[in-house]
mmCIF file of the N, C-alpha and C atoms, coordinates in Angstrom:
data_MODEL
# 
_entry.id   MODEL 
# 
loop_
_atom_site.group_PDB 
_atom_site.id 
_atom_site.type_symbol 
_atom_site.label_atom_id 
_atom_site.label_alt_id 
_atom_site.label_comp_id 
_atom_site.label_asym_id 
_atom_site.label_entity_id 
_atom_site.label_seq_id 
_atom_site.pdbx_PDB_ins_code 
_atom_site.Cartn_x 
_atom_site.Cartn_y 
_atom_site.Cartn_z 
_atom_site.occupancy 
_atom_site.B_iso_or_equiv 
_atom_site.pdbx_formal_charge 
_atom_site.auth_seq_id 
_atom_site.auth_comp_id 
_atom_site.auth_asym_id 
_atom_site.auth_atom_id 
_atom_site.pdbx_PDB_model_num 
ATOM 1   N N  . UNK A 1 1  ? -67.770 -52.316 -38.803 1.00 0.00 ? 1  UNK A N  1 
ATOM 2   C CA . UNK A 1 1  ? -68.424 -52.774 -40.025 1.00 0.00 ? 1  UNK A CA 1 
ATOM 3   C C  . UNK A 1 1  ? -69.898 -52.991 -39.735 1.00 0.00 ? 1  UNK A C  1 
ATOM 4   N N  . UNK A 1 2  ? -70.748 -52.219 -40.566 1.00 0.00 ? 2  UNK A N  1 
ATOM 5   C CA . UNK A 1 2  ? -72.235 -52.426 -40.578 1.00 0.00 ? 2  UNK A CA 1 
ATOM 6   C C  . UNK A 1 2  ? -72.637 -54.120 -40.961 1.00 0.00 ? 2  UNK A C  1 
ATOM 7   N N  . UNK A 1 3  ? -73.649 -54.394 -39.990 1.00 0.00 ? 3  UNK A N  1 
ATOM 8   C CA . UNK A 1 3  ? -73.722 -55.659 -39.824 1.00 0.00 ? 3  UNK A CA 1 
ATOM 9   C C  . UNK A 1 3  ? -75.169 -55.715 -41.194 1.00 0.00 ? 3  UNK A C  1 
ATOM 10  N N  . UNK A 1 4  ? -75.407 -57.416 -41.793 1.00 0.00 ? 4  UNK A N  1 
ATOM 11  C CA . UNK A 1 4  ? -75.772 -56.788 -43.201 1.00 0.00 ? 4  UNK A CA 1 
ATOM 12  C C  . UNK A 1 4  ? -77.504 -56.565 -42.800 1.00 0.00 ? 4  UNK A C  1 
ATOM 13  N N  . UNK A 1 5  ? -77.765 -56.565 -41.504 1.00 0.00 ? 5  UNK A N  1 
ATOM 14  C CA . UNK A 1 5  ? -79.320 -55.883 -41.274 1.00 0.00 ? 5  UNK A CA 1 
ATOM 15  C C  . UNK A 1 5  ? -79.172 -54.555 -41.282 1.00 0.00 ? 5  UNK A C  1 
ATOM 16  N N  . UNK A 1 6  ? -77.557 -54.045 -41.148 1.00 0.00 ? 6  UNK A N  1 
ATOM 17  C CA . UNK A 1 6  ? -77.911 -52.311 -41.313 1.00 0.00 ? 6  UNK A CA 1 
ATOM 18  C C  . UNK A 1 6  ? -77.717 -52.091 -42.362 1.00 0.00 ? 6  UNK A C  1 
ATOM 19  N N  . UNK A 1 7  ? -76.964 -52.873 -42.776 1.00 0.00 ? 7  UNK A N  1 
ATOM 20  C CA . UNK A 1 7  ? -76.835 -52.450 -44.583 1.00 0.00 ? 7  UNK A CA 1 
ATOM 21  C C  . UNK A 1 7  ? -77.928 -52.332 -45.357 1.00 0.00 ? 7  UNK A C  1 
ATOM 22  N N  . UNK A 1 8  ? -79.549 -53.286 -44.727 1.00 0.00 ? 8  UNK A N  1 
ATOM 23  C CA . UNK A 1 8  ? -80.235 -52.738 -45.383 1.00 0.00 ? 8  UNK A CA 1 
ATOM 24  C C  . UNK A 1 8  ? -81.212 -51.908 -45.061 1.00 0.00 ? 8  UNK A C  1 
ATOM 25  N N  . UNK A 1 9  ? -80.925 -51.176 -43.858 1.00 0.00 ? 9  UNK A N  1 
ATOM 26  C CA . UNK A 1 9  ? -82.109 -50.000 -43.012 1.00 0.00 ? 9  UNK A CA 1 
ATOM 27  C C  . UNK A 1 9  ? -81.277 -49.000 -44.064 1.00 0.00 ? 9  UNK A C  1 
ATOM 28  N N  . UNK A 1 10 ? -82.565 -48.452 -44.261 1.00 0.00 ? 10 UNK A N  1 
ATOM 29  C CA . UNK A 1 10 ? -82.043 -47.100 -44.964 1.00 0.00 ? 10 UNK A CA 1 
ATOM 30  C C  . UNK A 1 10 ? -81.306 -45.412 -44.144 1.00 0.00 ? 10 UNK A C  1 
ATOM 31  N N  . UNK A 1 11 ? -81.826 -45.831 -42.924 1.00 0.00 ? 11 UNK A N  1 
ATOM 32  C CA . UNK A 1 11 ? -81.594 -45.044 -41.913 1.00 0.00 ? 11 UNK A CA 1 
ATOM 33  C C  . UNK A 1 11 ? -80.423 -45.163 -41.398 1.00 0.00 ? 11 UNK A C  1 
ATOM 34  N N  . UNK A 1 12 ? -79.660 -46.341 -40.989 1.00 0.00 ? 12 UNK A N  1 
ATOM 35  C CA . UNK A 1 12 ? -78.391 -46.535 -40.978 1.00 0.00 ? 12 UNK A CA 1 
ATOM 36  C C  . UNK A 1 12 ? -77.588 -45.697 -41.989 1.00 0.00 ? 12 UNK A C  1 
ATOM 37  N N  . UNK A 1 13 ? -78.161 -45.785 -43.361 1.00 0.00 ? 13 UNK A N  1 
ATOM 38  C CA . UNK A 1 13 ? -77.372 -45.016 -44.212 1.00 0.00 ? 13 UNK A CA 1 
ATOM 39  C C  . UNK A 1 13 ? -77.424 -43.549 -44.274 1.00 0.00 ? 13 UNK A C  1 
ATOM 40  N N  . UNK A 1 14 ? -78.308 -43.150 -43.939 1.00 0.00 ? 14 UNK A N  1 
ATOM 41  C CA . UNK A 1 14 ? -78.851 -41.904 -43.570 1.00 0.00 ? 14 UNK A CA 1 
ATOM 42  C C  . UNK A 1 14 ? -78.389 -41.075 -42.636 1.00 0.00 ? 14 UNK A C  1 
ATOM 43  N N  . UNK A 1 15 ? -78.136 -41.932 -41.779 1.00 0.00 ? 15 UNK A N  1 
ATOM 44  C CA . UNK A 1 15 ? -77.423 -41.509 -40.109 1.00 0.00 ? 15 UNK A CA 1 
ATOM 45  C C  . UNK A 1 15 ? -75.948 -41.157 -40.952 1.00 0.00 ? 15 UNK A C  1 
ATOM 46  N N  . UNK A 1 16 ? -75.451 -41.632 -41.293 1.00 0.00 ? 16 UNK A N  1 
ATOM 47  C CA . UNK A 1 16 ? -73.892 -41.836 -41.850 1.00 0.00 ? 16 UNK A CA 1 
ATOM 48  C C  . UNK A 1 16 ? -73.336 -40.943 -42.756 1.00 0.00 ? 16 UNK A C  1 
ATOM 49  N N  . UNK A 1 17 ? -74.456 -40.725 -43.753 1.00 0.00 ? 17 UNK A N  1 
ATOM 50  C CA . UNK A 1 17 ? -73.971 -39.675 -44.325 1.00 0.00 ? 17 UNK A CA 1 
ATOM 51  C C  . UNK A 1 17 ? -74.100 -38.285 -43.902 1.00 0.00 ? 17 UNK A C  1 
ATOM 52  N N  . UNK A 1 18 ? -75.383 -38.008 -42.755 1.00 0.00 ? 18 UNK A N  1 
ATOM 53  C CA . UNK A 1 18 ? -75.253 -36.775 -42.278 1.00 0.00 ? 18 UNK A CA 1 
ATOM 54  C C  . UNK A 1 18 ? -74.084 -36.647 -41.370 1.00 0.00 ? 18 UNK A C  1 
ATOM 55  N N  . UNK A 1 19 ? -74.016 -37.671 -40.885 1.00 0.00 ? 19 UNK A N  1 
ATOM 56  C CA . UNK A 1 19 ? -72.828 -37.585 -40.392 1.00 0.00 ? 19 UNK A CA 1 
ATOM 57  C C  . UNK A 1 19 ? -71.512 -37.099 -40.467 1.00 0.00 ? 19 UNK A C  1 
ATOM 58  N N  . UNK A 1 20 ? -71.230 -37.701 -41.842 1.00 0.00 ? 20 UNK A N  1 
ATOM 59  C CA . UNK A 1 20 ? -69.907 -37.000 -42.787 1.00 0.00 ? 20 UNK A CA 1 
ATOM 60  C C  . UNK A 1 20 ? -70.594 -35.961 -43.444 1.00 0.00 ? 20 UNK A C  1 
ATOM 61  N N  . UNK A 1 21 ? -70.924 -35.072 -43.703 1.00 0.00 ? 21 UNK A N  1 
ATOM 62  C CA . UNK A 1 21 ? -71.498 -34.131 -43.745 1.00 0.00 ? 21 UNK A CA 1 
ATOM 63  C C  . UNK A 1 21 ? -71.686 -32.889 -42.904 1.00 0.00 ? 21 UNK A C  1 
ATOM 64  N N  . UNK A 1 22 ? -71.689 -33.334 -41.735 1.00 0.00 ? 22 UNK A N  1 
ATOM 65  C CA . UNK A 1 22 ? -72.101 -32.453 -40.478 1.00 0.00 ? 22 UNK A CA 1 
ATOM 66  C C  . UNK A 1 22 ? -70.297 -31.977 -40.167 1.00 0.00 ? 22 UNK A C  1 
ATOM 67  N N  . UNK A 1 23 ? -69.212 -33.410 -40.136 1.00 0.00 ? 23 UNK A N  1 
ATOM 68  C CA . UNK A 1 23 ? -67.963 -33.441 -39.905 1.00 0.00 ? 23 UNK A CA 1 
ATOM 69  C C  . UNK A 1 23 ? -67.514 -32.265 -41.123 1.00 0.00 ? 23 UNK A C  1 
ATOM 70  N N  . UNK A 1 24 ? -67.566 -32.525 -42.019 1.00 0.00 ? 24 UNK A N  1 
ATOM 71  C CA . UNK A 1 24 ? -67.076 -31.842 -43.329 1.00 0.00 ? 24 UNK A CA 1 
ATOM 72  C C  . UNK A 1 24 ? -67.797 -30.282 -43.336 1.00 0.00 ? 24 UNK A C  1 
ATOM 73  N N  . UNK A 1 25 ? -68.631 -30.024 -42.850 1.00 0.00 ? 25 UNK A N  1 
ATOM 74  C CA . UNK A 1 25 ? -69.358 -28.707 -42.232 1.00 0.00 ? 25 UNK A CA 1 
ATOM 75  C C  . UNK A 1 25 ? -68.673 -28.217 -41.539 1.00 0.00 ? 25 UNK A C  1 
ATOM 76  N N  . UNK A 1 26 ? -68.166 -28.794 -40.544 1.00 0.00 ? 26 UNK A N  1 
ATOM 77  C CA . UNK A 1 26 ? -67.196 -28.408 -39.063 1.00 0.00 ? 26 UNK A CA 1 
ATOM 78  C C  . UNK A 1 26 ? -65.956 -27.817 -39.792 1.00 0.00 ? 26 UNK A C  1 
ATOM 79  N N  . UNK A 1 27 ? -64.981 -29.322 -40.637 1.00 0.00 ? 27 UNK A N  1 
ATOM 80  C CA . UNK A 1 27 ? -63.847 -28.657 -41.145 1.00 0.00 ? 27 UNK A CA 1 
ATOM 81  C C  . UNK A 1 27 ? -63.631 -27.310 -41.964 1.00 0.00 ? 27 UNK A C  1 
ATOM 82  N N  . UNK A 1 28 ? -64.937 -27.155 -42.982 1.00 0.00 ? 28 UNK A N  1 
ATOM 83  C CA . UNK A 1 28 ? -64.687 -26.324 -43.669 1.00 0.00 ? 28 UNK A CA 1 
ATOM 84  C C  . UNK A 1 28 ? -64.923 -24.469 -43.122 1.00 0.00 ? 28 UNK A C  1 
ATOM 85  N N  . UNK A 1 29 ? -65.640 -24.710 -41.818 1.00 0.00 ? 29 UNK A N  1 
ATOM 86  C CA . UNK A 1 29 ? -65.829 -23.456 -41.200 1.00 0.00 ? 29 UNK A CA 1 
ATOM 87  C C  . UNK A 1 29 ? -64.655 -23.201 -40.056 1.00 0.00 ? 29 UNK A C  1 
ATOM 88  N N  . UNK A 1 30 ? -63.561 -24.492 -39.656 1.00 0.00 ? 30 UNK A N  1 
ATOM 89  C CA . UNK A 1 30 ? -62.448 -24.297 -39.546 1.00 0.00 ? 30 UNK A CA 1 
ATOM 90  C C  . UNK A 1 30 ? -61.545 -23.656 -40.028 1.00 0.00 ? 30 UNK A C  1 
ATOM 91  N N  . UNK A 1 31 ? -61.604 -23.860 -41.294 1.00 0.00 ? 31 UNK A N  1 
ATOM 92  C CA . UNK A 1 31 ? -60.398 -23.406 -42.370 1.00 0.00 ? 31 UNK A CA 1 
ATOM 93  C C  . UNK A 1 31 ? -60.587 -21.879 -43.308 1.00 0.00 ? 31 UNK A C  1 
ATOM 94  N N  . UNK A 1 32 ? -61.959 -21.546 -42.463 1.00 0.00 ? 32 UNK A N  1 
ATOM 95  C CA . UNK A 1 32 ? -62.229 -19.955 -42.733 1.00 0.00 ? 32 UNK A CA 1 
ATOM 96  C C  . UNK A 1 32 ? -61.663 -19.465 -41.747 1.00 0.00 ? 32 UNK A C  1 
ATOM 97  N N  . UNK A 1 33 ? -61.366 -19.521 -40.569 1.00 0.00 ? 33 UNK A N  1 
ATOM 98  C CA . UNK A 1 33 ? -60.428 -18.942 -39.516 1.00 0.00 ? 33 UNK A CA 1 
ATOM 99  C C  . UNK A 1 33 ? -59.219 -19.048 -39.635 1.00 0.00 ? 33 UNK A C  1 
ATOM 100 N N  . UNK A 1 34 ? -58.681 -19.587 -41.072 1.00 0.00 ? 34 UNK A N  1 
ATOM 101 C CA . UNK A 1 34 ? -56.613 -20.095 -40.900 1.00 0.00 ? 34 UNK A CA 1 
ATOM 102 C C  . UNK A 1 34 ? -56.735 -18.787 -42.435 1.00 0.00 ? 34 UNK A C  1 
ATOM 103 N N  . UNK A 1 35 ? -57.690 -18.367 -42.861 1.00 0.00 ? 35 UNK A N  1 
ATOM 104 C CA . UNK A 1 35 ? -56.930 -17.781 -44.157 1.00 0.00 ? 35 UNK A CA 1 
ATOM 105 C C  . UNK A 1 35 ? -58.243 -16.158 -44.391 1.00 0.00 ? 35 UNK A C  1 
ATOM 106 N N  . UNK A 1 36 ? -57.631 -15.097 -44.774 1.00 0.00 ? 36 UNK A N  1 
ATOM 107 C CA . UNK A 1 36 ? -58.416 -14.113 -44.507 1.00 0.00 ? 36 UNK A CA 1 
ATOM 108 C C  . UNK A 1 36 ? -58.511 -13.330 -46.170 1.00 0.00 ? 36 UNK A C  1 
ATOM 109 N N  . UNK A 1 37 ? -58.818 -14.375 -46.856 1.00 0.00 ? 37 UNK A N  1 
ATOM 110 C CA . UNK A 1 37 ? -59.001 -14.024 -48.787 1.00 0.00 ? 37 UNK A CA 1 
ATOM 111 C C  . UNK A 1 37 ? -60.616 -14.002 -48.343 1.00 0.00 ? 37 UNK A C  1 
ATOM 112 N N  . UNK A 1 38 ? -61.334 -12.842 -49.033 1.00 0.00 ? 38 UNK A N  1 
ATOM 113 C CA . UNK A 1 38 ? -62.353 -12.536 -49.190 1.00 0.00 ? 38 UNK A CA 1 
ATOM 114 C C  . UNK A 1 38 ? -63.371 -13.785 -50.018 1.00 0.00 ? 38 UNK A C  1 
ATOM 115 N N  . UNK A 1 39 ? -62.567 -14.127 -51.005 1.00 0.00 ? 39 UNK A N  1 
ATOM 116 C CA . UNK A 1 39 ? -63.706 -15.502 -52.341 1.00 0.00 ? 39 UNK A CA 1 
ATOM 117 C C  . UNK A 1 39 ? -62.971 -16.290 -51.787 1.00 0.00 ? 39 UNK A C  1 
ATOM 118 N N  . UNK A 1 40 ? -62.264 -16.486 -50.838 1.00 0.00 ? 40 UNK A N  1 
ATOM 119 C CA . UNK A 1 40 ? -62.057 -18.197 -50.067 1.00 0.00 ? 40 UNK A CA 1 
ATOM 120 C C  . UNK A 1 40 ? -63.172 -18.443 -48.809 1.00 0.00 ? 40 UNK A C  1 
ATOM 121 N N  . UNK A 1 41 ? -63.457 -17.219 -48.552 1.00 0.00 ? 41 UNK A N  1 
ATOM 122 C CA . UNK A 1 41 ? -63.958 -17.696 -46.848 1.00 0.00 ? 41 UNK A CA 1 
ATOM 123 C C  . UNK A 1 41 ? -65.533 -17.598 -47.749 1.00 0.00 ? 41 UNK A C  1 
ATOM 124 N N  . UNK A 1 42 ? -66.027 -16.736 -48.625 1.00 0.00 ? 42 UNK A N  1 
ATOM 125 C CA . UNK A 1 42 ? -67.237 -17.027 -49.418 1.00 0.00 ? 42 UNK A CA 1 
ATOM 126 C C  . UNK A 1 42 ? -67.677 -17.932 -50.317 1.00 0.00 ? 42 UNK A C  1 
ATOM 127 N N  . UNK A 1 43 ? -66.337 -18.691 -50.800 1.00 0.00 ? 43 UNK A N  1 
ATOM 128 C CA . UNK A 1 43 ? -66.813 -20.070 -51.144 1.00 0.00 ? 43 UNK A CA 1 
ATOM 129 C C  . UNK A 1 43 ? -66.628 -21.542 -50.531 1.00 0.00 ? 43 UNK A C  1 
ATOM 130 N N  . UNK A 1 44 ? -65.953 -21.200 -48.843 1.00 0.00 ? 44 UNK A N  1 
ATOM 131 C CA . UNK A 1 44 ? -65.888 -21.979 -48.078 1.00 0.00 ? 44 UNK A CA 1 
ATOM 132 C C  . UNK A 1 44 ? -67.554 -22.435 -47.217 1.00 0.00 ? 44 UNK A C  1 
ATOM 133 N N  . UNK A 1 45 ? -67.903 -20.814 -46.648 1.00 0.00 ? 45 UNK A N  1 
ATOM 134 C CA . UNK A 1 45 ? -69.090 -20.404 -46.241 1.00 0.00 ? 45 UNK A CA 1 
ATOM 135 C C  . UNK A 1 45 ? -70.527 -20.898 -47.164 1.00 0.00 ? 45 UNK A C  1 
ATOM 136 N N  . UNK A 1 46 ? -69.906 -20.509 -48.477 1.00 0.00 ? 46 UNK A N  1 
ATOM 137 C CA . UNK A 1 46 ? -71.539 -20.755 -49.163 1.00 0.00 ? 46 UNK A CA 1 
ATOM 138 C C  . UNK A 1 46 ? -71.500 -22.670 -48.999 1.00 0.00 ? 46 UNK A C  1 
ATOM 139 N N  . UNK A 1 47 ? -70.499 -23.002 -49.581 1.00 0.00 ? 47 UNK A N  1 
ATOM 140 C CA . UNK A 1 47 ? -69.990 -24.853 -49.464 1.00 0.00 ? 47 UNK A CA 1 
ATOM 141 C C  . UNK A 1 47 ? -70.570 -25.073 -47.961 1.00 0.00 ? 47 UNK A C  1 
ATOM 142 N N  . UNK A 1 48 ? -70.332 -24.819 -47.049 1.00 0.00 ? 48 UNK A N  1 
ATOM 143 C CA . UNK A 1 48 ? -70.714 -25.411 -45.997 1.00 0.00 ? 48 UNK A CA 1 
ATOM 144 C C  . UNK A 1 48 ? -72.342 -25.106 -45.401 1.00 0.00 ? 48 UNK A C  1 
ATOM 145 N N  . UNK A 1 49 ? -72.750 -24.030 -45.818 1.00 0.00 ? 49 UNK A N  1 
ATOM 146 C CA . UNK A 1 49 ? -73.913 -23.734 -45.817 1.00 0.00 ? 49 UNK A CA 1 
ATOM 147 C C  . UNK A 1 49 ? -74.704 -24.391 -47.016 1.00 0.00 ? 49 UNK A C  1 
ATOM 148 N N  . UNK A 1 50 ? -74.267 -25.386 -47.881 1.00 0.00 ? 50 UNK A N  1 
ATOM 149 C CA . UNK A 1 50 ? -75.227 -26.257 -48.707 1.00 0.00 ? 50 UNK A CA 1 
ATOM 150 C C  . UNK A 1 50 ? -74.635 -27.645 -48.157 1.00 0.00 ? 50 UNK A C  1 
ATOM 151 N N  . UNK A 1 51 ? -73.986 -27.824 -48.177 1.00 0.00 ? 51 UNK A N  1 
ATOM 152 C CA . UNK A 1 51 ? -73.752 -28.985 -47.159 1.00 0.00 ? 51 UNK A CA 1 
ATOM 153 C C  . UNK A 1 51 ? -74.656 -29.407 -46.257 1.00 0.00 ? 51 UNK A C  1 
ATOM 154 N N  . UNK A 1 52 ? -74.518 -27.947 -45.029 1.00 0.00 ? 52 UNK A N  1 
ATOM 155 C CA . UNK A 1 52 ? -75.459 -28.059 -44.026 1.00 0.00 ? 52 UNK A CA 1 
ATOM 156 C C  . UNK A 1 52 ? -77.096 -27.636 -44.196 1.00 0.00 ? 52 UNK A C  1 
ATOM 157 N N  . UNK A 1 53 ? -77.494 -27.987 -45.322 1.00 0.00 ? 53 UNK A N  1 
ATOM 158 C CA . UNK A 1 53 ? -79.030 -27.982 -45.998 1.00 0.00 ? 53 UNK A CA 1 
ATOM 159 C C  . UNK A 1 53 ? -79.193 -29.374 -46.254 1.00 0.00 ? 53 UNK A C  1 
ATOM 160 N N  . UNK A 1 54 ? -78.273 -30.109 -47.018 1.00 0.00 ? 54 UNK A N  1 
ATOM 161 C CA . UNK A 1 54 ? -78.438 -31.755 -47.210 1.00 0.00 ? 54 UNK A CA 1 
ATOM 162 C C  . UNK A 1 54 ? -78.292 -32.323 -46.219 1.00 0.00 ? 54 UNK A C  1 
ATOM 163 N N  . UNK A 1 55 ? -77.700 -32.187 -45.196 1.00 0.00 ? 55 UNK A N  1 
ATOM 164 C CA . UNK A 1 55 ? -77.715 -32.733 -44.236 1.00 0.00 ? 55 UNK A CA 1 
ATOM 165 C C  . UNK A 1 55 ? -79.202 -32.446 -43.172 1.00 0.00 ? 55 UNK A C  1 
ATOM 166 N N  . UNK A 1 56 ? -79.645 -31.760 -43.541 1.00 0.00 ? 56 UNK A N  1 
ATOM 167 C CA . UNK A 1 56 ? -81.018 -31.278 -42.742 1.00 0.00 ? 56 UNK A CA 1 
ATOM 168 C C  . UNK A 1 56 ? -81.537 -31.824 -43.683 1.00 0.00 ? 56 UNK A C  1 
ATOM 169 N N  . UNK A 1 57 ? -81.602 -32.139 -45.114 1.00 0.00 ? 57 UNK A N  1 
ATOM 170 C CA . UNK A 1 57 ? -83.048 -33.003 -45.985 1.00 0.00 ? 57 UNK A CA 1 
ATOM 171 C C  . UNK A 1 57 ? -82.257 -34.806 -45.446 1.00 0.00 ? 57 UNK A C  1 
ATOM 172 N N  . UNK A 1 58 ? -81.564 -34.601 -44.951 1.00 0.00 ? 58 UNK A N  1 
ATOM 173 C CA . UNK A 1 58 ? -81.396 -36.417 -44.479 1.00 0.00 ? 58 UNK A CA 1 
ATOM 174 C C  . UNK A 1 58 ? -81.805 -36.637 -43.530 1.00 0.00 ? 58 UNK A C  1 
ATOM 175 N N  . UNK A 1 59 ? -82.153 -35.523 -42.276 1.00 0.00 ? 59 UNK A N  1 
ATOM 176 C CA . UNK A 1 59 ? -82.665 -35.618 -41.276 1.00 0.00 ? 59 UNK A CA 1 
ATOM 177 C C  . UNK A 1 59 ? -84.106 -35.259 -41.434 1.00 0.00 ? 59 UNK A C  1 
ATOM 178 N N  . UNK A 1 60 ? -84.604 -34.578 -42.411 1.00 0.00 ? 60 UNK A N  1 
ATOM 179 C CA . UNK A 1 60 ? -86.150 -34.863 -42.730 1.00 0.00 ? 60 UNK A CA 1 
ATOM 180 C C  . UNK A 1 60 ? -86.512 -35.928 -43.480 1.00 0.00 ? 60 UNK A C  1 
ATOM 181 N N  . UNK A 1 61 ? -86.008 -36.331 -44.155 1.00 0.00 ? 61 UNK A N  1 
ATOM 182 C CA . UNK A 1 61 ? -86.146 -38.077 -43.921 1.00 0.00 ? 61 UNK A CA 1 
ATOM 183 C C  . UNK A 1 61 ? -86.441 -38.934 -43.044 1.00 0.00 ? 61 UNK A C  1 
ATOM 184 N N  . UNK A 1 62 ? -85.059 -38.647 -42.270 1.00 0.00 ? 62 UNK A N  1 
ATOM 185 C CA . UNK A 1 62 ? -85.448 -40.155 -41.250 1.00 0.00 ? 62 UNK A CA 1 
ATOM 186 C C  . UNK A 1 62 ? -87.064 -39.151 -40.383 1.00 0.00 ? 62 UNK A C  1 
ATOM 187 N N  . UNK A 1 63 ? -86.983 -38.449 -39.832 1.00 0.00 ? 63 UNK A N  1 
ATOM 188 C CA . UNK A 1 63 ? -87.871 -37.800 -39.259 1.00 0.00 ? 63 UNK A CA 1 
ATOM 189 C C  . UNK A 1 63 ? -89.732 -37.694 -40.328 1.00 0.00 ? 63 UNK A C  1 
ATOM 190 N N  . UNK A 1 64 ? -89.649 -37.748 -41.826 1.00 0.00 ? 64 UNK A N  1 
ATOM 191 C CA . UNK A 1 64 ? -90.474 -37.563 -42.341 1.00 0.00 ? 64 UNK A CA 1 
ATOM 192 C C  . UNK A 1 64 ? -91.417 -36.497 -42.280 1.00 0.00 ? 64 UNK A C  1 
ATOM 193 N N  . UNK A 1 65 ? -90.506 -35.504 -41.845 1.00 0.00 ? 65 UNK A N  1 
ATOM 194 C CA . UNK A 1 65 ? -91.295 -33.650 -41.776 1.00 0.00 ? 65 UNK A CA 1 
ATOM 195 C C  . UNK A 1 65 ? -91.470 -33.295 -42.890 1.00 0.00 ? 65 UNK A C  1 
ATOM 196 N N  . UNK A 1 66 ? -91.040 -33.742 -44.738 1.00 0.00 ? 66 UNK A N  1 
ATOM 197 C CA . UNK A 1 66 ? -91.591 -33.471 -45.452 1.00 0.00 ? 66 UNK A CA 1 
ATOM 198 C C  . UNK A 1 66 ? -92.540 -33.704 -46.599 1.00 0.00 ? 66 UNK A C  1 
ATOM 199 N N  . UNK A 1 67 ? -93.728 -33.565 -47.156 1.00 0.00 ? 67 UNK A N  1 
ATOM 200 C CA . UNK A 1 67 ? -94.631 -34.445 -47.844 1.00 0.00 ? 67 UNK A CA 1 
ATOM 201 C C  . UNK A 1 67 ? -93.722 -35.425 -48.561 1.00 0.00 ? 67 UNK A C  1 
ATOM 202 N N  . UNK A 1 68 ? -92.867 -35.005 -49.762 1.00 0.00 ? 68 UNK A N  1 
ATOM 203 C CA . UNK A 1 68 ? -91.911 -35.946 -50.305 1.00 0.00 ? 68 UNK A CA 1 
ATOM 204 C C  . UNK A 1 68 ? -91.610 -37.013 -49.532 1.00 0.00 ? 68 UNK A C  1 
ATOM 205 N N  . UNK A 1 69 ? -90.849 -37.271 -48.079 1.00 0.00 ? 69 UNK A N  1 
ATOM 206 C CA . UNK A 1 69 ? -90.542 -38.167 -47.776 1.00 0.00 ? 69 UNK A CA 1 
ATOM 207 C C  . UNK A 1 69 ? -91.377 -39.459 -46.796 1.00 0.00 ? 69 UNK A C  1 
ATOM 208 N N  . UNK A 1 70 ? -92.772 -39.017 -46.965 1.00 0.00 ? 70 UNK A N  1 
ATOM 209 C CA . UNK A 1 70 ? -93.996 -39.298 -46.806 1.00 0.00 ? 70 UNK A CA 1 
ATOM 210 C C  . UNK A 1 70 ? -94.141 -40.165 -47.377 1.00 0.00 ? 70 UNK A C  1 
ATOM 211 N N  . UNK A 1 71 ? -94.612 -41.935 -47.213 1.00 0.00 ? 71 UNK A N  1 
ATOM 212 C CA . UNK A 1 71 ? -95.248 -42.903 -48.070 1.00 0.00 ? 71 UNK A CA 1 
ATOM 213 C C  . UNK A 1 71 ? -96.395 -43.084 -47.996 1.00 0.00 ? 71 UNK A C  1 
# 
C-alpha cells in the first residue's frame, strides 16, 4: 500500500501505470503466439503497439523530454 506521501507524488502514479501497461504489452504479444487468425494477431499487435506509445508519453513525463510536459 502506497504510503499517503506517494499518493501524492505524481510520479509514483506514473511509475504504476506504465507499469501495468508495459505488463499488459507483454501479455497481449503473448497471446499472438497461442492463435494464428490474421485480424486477431492485427488487432492484438496494433492494441499493444498503442499501449506501448502511452506508456512512453508517461515516461516523457516523468523524464520531461516533451515541451507539453514542461512547467
Amino acid at each position: 500500500m502506497a504510503t499517503a506521501e506517494q499518493q501524492r507524488d505524481p510520479y509514483y502514479h506514473t511509475k504504476y501505470v506504465q507499469r501495468r501497461l508495459n505488463e499488459l504489452v507483454g501479455e497481449l504479444r503473448e497471446e499472438l503466439r497461442m492463435v494464428d487468425e490474421p485480424q486477431f494477431k492485427a488487432m492484438f499487435e496494433t492494441t499493444a503497439e498503442v499501449l506501448g506509445g502511452l506508456s512512453r508519453a508517461f515516461g516523457d513525463y516523468e523524464r520531461r523530454n516533451e515541451a507539453a510536459w514542461r512547467g
